[in-house]
C-alpha positions as CSV (number, residue, x, y, z in Angstrom):
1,X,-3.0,11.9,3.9
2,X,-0.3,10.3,5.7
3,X,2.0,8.0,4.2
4,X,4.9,5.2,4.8
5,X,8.0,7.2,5.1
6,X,8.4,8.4,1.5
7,X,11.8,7.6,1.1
8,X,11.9,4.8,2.1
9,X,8.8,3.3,-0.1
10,X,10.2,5.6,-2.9
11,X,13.2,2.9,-2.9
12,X,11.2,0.4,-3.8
13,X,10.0,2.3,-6.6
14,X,6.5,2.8,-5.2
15,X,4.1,5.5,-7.2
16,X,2.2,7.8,-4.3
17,X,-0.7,6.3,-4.9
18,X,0.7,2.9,-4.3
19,X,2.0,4.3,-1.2
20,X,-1.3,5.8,-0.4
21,X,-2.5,2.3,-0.5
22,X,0.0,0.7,1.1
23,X,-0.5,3.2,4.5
24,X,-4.8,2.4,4.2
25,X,-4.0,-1.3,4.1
26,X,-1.7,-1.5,7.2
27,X,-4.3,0.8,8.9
28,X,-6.9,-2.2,8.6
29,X,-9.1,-0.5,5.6
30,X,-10.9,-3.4,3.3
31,X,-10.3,-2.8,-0.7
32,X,-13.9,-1.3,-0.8
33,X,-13.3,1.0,2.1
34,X,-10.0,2.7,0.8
35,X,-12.0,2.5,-3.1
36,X,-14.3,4.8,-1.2
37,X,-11.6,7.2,0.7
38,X,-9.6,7.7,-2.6
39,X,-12.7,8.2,-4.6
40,X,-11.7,5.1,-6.8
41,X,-13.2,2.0,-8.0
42,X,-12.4,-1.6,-5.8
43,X,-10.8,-3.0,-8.8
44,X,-8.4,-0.1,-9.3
45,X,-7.8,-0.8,-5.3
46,X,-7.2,-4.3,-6.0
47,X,-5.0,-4.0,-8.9
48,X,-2.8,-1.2,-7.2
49,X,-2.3,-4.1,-4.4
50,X,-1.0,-6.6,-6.7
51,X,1.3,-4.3,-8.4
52,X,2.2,-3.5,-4.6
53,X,2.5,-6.8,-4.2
54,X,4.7,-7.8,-7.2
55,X,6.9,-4.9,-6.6
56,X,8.0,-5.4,-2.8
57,X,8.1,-9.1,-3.7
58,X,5.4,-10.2,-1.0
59,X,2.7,-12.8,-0.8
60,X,0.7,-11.8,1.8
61,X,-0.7,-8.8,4.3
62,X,1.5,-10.2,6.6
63,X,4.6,-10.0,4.5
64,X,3.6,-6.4,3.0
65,X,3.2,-5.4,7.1
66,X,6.9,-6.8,7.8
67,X,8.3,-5.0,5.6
68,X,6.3,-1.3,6.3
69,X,7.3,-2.2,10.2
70,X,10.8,-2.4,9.1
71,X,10.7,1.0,6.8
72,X,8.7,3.3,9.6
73,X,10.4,5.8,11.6
């Protein structure tokens, strides 16, 4: 599965499965969706995202979307 630019997202100390994540969510996938493609439950999903969340210091989709933009090749 593709991911954000590991090095990049390893920087800010992201596990691969946060990372995995991370690349579902800026693709457009709902929590339930990427619960389903990882073969996890939606609240694993949603607490990966708020660890996510807490760790790049964003608030919002739009925040964790800057700052994948800013990190791609």
């Amino acid at each position: 599965m593709e991911t954000i630019e590991m090095s990049k997202m390893a920087a800010y100390k992201l596990s691969s499965r946060e990372q995995e994540v991370v690349s579902l969510l800026v693709k457009g996938m709902k929590i339930k969706d990427i619960a389903s493609t990882l073969n996890i439950k939606s609240n694993t999903v949603s607490t990966i995202k708020k660890n996510i969340y807490y760790k790049l210091e964003v608030r919002n989709f739009v925040d964790l979307l800057k700052i994948t933009l800013e990190h791609s090749v």
